[in-house]
C-alpha positions in Angstrom: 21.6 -2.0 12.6 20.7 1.9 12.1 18.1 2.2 9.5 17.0 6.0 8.2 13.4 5.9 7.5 12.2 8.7 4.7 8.4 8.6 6.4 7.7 11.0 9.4 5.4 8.8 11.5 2.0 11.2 11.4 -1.1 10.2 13.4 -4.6 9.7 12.6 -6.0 8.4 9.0 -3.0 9.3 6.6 -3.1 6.3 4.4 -1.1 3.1 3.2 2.5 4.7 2.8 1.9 6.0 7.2 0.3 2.5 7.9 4.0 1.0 6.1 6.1 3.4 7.9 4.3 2.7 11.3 4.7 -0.9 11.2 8.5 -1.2 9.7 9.9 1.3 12.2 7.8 -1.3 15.1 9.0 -4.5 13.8 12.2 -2.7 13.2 12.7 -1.6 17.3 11.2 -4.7 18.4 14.1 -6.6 16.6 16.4 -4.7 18.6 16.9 -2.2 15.6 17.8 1.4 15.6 15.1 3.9 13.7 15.9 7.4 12.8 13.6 9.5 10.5 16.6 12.3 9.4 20.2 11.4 7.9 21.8 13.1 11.2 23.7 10.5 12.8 27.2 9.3 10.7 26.6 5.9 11.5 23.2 4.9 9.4 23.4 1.3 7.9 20.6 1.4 5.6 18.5 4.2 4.2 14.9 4.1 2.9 13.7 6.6 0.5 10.1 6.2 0.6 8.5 9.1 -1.2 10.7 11.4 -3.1 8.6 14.7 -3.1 9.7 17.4 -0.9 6.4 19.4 -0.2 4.6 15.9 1.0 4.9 17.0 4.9 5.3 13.1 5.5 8.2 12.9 3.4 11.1 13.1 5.9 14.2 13.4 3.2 14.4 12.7 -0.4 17.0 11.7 -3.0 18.9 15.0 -3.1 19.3 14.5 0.6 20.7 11.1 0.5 23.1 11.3 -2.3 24.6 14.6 -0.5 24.5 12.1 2.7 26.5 9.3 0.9 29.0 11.8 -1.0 30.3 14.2 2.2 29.0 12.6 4.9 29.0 8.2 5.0 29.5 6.6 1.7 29.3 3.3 3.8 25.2 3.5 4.1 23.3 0.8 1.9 19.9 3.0 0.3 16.8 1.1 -0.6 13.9 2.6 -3.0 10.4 1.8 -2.0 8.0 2.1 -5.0 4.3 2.4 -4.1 3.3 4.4 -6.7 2.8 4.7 -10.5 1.0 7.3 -13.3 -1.4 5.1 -14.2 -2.7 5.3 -10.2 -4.1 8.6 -10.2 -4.1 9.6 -14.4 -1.5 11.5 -13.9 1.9 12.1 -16.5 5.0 13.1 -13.7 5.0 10.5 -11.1 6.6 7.2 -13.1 9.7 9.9 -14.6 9.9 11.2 -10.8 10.5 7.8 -9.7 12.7 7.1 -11.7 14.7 10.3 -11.5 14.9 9.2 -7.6 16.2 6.1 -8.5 19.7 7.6 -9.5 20.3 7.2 -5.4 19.6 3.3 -4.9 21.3 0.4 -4.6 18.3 -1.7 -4.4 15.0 -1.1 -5.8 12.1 -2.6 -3.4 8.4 -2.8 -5.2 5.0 -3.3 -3.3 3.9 -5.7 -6.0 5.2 -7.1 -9.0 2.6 -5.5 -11.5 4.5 -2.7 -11.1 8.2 -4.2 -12.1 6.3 -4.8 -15.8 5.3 -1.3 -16.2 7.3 0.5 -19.6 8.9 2.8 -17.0 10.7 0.2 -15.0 12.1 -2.1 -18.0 13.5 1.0 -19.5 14.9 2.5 -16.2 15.4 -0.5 -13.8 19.2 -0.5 -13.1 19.1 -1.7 -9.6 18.7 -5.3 -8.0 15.1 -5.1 -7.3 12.9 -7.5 -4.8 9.4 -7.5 -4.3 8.2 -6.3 -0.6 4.7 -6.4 -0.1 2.6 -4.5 2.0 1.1 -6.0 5.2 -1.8 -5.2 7.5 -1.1 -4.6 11.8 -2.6 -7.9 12.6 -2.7 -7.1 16.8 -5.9 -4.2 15.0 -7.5 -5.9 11.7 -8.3 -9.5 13.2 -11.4 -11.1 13.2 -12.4 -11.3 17.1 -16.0 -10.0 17.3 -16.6 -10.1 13.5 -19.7 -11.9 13.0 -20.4 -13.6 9.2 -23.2 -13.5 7.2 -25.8 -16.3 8.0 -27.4 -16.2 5.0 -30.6 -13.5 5.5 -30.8 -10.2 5.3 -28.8 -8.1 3.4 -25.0 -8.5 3.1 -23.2 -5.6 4.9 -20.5 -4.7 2.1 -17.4 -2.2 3.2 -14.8 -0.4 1.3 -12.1 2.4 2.7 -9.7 4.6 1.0 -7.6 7.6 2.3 -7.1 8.6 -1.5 -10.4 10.5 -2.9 -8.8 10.2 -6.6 -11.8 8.8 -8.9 -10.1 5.7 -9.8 -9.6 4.4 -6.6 -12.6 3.1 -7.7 -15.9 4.8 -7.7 -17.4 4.1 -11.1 -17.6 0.6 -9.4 -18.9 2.3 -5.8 -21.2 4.7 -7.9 -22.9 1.3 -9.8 -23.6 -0.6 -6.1 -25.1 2.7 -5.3 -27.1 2.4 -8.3 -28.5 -1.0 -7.6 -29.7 0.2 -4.0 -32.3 2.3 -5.7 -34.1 -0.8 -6.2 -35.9 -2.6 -2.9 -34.7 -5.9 -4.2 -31.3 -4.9 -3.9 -31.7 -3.2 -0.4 -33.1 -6.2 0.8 -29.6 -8.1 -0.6 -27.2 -5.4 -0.8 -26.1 -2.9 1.8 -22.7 -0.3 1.4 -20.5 1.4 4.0 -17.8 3.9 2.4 -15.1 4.9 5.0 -12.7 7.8 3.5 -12.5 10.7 1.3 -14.8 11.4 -1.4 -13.6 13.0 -4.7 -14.7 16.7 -4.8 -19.0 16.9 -5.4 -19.5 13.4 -5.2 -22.1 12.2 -3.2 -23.7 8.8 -2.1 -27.5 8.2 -2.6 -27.8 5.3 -0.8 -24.3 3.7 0.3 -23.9 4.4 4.4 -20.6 7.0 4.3 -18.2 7.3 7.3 -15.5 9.8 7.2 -11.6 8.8 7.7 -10.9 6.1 10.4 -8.1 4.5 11.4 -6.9 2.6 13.9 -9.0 0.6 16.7 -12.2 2.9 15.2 -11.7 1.7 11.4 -10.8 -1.9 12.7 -14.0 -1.7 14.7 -15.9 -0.5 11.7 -14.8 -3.1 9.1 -16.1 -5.7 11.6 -19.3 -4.7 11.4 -19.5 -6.2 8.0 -20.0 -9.5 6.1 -17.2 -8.4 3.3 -15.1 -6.3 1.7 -15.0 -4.6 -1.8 -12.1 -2.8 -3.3 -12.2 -1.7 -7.0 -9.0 0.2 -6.8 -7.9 0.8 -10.7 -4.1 0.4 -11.2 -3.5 0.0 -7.3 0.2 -0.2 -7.1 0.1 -1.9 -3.7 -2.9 -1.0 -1.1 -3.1 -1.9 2.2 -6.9 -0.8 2.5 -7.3 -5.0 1.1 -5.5 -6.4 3.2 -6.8 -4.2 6.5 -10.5 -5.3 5.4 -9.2 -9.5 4.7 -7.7 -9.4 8.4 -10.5 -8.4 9.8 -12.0 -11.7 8.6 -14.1 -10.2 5.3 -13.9 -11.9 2.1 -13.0 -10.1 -1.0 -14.5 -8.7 -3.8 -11.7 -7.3 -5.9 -10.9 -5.5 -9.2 -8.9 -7.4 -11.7 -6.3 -4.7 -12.1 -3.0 -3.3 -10.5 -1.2 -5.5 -7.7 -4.9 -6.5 -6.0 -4.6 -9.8 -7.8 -1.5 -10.5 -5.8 -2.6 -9.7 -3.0 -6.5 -11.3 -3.1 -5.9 -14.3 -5.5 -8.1 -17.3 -3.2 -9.9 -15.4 -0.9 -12.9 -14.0 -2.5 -14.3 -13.2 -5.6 -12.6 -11.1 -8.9 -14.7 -8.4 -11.3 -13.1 -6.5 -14.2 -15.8 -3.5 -13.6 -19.5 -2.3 -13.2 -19.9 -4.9 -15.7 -19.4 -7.8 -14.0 -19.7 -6.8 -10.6 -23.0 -8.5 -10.0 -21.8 -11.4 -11.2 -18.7 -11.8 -8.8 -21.5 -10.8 -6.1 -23.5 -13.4 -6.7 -20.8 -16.1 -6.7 -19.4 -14.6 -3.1 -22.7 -15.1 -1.8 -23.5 -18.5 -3.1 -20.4 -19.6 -1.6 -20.1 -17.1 1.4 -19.4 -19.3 4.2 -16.2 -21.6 2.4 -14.9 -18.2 1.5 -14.9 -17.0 5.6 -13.1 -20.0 6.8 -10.3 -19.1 4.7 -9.6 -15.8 5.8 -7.9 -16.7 8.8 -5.5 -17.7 6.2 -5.1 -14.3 5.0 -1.2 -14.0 4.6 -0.9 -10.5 4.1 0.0 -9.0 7.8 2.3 -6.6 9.2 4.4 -9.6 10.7 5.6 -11.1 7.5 6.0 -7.8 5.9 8.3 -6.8 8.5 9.9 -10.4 8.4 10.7 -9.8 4.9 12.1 -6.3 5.1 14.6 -7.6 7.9 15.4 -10.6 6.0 15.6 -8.2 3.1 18.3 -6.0 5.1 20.4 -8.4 6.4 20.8 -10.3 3.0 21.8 -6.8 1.3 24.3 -5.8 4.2 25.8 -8.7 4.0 26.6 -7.8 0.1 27.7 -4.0 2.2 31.5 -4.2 0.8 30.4 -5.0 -3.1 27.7 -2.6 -3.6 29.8 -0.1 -2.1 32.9 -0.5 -4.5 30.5 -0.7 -7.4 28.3 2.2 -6.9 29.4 5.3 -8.5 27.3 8.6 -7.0 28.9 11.0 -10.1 28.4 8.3 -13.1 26.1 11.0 -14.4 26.7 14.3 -12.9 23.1 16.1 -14.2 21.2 13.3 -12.7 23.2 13.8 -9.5 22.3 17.7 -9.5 18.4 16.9 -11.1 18.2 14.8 -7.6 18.8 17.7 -6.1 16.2 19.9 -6.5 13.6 16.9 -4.7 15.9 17.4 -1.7 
């Protein structure tokens, strides 16, 4: 099999979407698989469009692209659409109808989560079979070897990281744990590590800050603490969770976007600043039952990449019937609109 991946591979911290891309186009070669990141070679099987805007420089082709590809050059190629992102994400009003617009190329529609399947935008516009691919974390890096847990005294070493410095990635909840540092009480319970980017001006009074890590040096660093924290608002489908849970930290995470999916029975949930205390206390009452689950923590690399191969060879198999029933021109202004993302 030949797959077209729409992700150059970039080093160093570059987010979830690089962390994806990474691991797929490993899992994909170690299964024997060919990976190409252009629509070059005639003979592609499958085609992943994973981010449809042309002036992201990780973005290696988008919709325009592959419809052009499946019109003149092999209408035999099978495309999948990777959703990992959503309005509600970042407050913004373009990215849902830009999705959707890209959508006019798929066959199959694959979602990081299935919060976002039950957004307005996707049961008006969903005309695709659809499947639900979750992210997964590079296992071999985020493990638990050397990560020591809390024993009880002294303060618990809390973590959180983040590539994205929007705002509601989650730092009205970051801003309130800073808050309760101010107090020696807290100090002597409490202590806060934020690895990433910071949204413009903002500034930690207490909280430890680290900038962007990834790799060995962010697995390393997430050790160093008793647990994680992600209040993520309206994440579509992180992998910053599932990074700090395989590195063996329970979680404390926000009741919102996909992080319920992805966190149910391995820590503790909060709605807000509100309630955060109160999910902090209950993670430390019952601290050491919630570490000797994490070793459970499904949510690796491995089984994403299981499920994307399992996910390709069940829709080549249907090759000959999508084909006959797709139709690139059934709308010929979407066709062109696709074009200008190319």
């Amino acid at each position: 099999m030949k797959v077209a991946l729409g992700h150059r591979l970039m080093e160093g911290p570059w987010g979830g979407g690089n962390m994806f891309a990474h691991a797929l186009a490993d899992g994909l070669e170690r299964a024997g698989h060919a990976v190409r990141f252009d629509l070059a070679d005639r003979d592609i099987d499958a085609i992943v469009l994973t981010d449809p805007r042309w002036r992201n420089p990780a973005s290696a082709f988008g919709p325009g692209a592959i419809l052009r590809y499946l019109w003149l050059r092999n209408p035999d190629a099978i495309v999948i659409h990777r959703i990992n992102e959503c309005d509600l994400r970042k407050g913004t009003r373009h990215v849902d109808a830009m999705l959707a617009r890209a959508n006019y190329c798929a066959d199959v529609t694959a979602f990081v989560g299935k919060w976002l399947t039950e957004l307005p935008v996707w049961r008006a516009n969903r005309r695709t079979p659809f499947k639900i691919l979750r992210n997964g974390a590079d296992d071999a890096m985020f493990n638990g070897s050397g990560q020591i847990p809390w024993d009880g005294t002294g303060p618990l070493r809390l973590v959180t990281h983040h590539w994205g410095f929007n705002a509601m990635k989650g730092f009205d909840v970051y801003s309130a744990i800073d808050a309760l540092l101010d107090a020696p009480e807290w100090r002597a319970r409490l202590a806060f590590t934020y690895v990433g980017n910071l949204p413009a001006g903002f500034r930690f009074r207490n909280a430890s800050y680290v900038p962007p890590l990834s790799g060995k040096a962010l697995a390393d660093e997430l050790r160093r603490h008793h647990a994680y924290v992600t209040a993520s608002q309206f994440e579509p489908g992180g992998n910053h969770q599932n990074e700090g849970a395989c590195c063996g930290l329970p979680l404390l995470y926000r009741n919102s976007g996909c992080l319920p999916e992805y966190c149910a029975g391995f820590g503790e949930v909060f709605d807000g600043p509100g309630d955060f205390v109160a999910a902090f206390g209950r993670l430390t009452a019952g601290y050491a039952a919630a570490h000797a689950k994490m070793p459970a923590y499904p949510w690796t690399a491995r089984r994403m990449c299981t499920d994307w191969l399992a996910a390709f060879d069940e829709i080549l198999a249907r090759r000959r019937e999508i084909v006959a029933a797709r139709r690139l021109w059934r709308s010929p202004a979407a066709f062109l609109r696709a074009q200008v993302a190319a």
